[in-house]
N, C-alpha and C positions, 0 to 999 in steps of 0.2 A: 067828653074827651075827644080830641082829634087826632089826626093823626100827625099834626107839624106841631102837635105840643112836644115832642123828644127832639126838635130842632134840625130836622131835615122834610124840608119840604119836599114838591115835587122838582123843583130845580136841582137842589143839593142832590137829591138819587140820578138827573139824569146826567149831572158830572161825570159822578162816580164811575156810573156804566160808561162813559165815552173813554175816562181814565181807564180805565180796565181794558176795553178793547182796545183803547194804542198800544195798551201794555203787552197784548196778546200777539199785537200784528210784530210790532217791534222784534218779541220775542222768537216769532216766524221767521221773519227777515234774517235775522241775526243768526239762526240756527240754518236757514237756504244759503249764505251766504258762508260757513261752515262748511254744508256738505259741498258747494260750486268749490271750496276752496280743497277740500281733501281729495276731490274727483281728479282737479287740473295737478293736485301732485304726482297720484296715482300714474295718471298720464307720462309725466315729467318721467318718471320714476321708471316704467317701461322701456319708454322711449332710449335712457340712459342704456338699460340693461340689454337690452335686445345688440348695441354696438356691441364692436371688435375691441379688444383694450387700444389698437394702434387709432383708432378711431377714438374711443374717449380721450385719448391722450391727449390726442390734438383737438378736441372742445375744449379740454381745461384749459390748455394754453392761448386757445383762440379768446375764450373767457376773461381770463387775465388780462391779456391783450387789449380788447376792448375796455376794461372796466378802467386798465391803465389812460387810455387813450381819453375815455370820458371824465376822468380827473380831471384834467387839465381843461377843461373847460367850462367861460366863464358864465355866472349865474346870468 
C-alpha cells in the first residue's frame, strides 16, 4: 500500500495547504481592514462630538452643500 493509493498525492496536499493559507491571509486582511475601518469611525465620531452644536450645524450644512455641488458633475 502507498500512500497516493486514496488519491492525493504529494501535489494534491501542497494545494490544499496553499488554499488554506490564502484562506487565512485573506481572512487577516479582511478582519485588519474591519478594525482600520472602526478605528477611522471612532475618530470621525469624536471629532463630531468634541464641536459646539453652532459648529456642527454648520458641517452639516457645509456637507450638503458639497454633496449638492458634487451632483451635478459630469462622470
Amino acid at each position: 500500500m502507498h500512500a497516493q493509493d486514496n488519491g492525493k498525492g504529494p501535489k494534491e496536499k501542497s494545494i490544499q495547504s496553499e488554499r488554506k493559507l490564502r484562506k487565512a491571509l485573506r481572512k487577516e486582511a479582511k478582519e485588519k481592514r474591519r478594525q482600520e475601518k472602526a478605528e477611522q469611525k471612532a475618530i470621525k465620531k469624536h471629532h463630531k462630538r468634541i464641536q459646539t452644536k453652532k459648529v456642527r450645524k454648520r458641517m452639516k450644512k457645509s456637507k450638503k452643500k458639497a454633496m449638492r455641488n458634487n451632483d451635478n458633475k459630469k462622470s
